[in-house]
GUKE-19733 format. One line per field, with one value per residue (C-alpha): residue in one letter; residue number from 1; z negated, y, x. Coordinates in steps of 0.05 Angstrom, whole numbers. Layout:
N
residuo <- A; ...
num <- NUM; ...
zz <- Z; ...
yy <- Y; ...
xx <- X; ...
***
This chain:
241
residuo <- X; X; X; X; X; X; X; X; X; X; X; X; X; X; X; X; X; X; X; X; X; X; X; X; X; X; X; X; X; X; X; X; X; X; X; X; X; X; X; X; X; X; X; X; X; X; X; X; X; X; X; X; X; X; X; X; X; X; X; X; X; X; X; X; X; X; X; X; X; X; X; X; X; X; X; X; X; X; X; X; X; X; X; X; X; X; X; X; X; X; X; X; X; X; X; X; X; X; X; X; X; X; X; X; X; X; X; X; X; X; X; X; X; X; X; X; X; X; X; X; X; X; X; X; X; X; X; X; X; X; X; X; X; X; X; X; X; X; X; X; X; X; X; X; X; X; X; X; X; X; X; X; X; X; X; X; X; X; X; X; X; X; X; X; X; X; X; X; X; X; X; X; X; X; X; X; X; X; X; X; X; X; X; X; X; X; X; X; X; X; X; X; X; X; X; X; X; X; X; X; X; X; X; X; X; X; X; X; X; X; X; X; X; X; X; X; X; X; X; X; X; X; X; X; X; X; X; X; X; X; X; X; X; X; X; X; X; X; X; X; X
num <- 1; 2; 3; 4; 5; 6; 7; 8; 9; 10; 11; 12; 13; 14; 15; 16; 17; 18; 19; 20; 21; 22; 23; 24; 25; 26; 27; 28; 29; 30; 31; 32; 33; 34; 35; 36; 37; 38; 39; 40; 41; 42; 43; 44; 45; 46; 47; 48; 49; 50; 51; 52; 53; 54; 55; 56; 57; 58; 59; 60; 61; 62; 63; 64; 65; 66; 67; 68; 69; 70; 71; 72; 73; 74; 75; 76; 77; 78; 79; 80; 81; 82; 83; 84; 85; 86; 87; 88; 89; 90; 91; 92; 93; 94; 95; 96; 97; 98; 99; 100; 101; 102; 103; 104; 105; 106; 107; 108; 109; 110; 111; 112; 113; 114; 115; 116; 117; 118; 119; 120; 121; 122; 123; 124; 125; 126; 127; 128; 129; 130; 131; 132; 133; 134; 135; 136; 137; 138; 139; 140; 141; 142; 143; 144; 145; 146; 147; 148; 149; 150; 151; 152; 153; 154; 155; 156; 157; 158; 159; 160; 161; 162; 163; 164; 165; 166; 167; 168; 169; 170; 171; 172; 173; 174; 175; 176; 177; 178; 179; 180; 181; 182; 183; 184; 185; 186; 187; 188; 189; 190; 191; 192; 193; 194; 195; 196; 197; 198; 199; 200; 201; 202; 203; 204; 205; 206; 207; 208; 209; 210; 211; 212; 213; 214; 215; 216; 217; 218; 219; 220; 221; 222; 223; 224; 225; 226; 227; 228; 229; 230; 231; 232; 233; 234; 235; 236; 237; 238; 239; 240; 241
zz <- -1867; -1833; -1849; -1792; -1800; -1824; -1903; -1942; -1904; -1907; -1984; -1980; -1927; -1980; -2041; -1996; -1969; -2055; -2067; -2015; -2045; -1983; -1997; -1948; -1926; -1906; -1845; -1821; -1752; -1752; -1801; -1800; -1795; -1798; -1740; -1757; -1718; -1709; -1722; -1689; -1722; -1762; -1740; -1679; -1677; -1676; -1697; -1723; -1688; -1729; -1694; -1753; -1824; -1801; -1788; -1844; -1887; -1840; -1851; -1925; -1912; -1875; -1926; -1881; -1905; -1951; -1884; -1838; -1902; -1882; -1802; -1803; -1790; -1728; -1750; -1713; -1767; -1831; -1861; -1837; -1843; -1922; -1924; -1895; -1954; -2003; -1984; -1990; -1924; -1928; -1868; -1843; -1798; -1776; -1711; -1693; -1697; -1625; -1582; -1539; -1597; -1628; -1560; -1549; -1621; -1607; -1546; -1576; -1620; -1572; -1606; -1585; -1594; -1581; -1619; -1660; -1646; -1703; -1663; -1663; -1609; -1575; -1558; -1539; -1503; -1472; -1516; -1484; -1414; -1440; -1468; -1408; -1369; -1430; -1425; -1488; -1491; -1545; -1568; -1588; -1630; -1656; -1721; -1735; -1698; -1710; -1706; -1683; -1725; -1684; -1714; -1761; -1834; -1827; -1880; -1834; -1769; -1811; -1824; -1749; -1727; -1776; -1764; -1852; -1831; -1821; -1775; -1765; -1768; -1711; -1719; -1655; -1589; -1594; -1665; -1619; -1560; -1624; -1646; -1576; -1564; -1635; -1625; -1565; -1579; -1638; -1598; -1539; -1481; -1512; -1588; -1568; -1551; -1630; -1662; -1690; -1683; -1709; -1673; -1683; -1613; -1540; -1525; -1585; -1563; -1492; -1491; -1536; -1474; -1426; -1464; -1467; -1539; -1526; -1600; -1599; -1648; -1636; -1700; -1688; -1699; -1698; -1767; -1828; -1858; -1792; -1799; -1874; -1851; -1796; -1839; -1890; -1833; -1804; -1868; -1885; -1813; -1831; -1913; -1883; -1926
yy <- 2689; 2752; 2751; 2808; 2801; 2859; 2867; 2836; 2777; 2782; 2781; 2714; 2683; 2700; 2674; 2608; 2610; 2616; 2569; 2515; 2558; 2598; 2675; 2716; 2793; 2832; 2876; 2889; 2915; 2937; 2963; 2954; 3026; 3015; 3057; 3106; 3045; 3056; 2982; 2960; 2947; 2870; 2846; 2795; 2773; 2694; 2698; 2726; 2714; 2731; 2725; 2766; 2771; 2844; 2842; 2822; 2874; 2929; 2913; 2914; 2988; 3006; 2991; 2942; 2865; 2875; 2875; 2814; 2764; 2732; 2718; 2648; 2662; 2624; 2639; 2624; 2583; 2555; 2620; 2668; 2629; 2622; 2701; 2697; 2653; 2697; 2759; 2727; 2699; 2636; 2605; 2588; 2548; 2549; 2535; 2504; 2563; 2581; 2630; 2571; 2526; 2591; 2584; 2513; 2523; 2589; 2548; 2478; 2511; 2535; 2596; 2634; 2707; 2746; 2743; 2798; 2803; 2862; 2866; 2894; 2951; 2910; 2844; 2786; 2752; 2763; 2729; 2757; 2733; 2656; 2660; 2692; 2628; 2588; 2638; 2685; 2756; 2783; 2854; 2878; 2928; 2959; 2964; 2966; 2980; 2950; 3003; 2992; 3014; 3063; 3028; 2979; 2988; 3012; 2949; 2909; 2928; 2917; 2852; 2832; 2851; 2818; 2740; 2756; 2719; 2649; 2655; 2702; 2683; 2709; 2708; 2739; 2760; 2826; 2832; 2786; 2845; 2893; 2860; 2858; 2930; 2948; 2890; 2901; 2960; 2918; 2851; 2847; 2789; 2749; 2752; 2729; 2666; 2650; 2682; 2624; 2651; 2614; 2619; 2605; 2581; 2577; 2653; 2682; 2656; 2688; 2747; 2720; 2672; 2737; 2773; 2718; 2695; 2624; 2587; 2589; 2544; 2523; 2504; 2443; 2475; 2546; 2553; 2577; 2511; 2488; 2547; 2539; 2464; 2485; 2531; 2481; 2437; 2487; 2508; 2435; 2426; 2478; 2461; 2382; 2317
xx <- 2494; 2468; 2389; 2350; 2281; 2236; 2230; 2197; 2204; 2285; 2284; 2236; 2286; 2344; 2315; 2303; 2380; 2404; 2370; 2398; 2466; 2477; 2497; 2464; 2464; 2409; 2392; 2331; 2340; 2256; 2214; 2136; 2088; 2023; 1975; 1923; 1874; 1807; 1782; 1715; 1664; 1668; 1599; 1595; 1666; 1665; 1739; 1798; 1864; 1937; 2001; 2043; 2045; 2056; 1979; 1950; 1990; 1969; 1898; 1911; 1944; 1877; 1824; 1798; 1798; 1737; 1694; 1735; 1748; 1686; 1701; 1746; 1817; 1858; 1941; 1996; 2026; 2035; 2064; 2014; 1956; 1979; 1982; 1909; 1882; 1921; 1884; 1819; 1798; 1762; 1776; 1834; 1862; 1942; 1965; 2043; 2073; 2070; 2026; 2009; 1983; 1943; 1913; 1899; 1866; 1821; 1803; 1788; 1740; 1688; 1672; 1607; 1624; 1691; 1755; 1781; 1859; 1895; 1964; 2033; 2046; 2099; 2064; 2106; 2052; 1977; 1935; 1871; 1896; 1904; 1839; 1809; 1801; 1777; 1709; 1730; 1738; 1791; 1787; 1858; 1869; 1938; 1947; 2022; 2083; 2154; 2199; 2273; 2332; 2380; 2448; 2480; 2498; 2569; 2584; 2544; 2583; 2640; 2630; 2609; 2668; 2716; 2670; 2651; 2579; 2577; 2520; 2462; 2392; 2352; 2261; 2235; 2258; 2251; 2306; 2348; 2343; 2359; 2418; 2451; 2441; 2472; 2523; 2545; 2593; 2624; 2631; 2660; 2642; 2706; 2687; 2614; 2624; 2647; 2591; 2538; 2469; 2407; 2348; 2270; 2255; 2291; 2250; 2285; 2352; 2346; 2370; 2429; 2445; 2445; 2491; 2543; 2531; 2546; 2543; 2466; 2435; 2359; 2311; 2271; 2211; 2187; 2184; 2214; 2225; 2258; 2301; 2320; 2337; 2378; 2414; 2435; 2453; 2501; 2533; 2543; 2575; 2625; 2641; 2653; 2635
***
């Protein structure tokens, strides 16, 4: 299987495929920077909200955890919000692994100050406008940027275009945008339609869908436990009983 996510969550995502005795390949079609940020300062936030792993490790870059470990923690999920505890915050609490759960959350809370949000530069969705109408103010503040890659591995390319990958895993919408720009001069419309793709949710497997990938696989949950367990069901699908 074709693994795309960012490094080093690509290596963690195929240890977890060997060890269900899938072989995997990787290509990360982004790479995390972290921004020269100028953070506000810690005191009076009520909150901390984490959509990304890619957060918390750009804080680390930035010297500044020593000054936030104290603030409790919302994260999106299960994964980030166990990155959280492992860097030393002390509260944390995980949401389903959805923007719209972090926000139900945040909101369920009823925090009394405002909530600090360290972000990507390409946001998938307006935190600080769902939280608007629930009375709290976010601050955002960039600290990283995912940055595209310009073209495939030649190996990689290769391989696409022969069918070598049983399927390719797919984590957010924006690698899935990625991989049908760098795709799209390997594949054409009528060798789409036969390439399994594994997606974490129905807004990751969009733009698949609009450029004619038809074999679109959903996990059950937004997840990387749903997607290691769709995985294994797929490859088992394929090897029969």
């Amino acid at each position: 299987m074709l693994v795309t996510r960012p490094l080093p969550d690509a290596q963690a995502t195929a240890e977890r495929l060997a060890a269900l005795g899938i072989a995997s390949t990787l290509a990360p079609l982004m790479s995390r920077q972290t921004l020269a940020a100028n953070l506000p300062p810690a005191q009076g936030f009520a909150a901390i909200a984490i959509t990304s792993t890619n957060a918390l490790r750009a804080l680390a870059d930035l010297n500044a955890l020593s000054q936030l470990l104290d603030i409790p923690v919302f994260a999106v999920g299960d994964r980030t919000a166990h990155e959280a505890r492992q860097l030393g915050f002390a509260e944390v609490e995980a949401a389903e692994g959805t923007l719209d759960s972090l926000v139900t959350r945040i909101a369920l809370a009823r925090l009394a100050g405002p909530v600090f949000y360290p972000a990507g530069r390409h946001l998938s969705g307006d935190l600080a406008g769902a939280l608007a109408p629930h009375g709290l103010m976010v601050v955002t503040s960039p600290v990283y940027e995912m940055v595209a890659e310009t073209g495939l591995d030649p190996d990689v390319a290769t391989g696409l275009a022969q069918g070598a990958f049983g399927a390719t895993l797919l984590y957010s919408r924006r690698t899935a945008e990625i991989f049908c720009a760098l795709a799209a001069p390997i594949l054409p419309d009528s060798r789409r339609r036969d390439r399994p793709m594994l997606c974490l949710s129905e807004n990751v497997a969009a733009p698949l869908l609009e450029n004619r990938f038809s074999r679109v696989l959903l996990a059950d949950h937004p997840s990387e436990e749903a997607m290691m367990a769709l995985a294994l069901a797929f490859a088992r699908e394929q090897t029969g009983p």
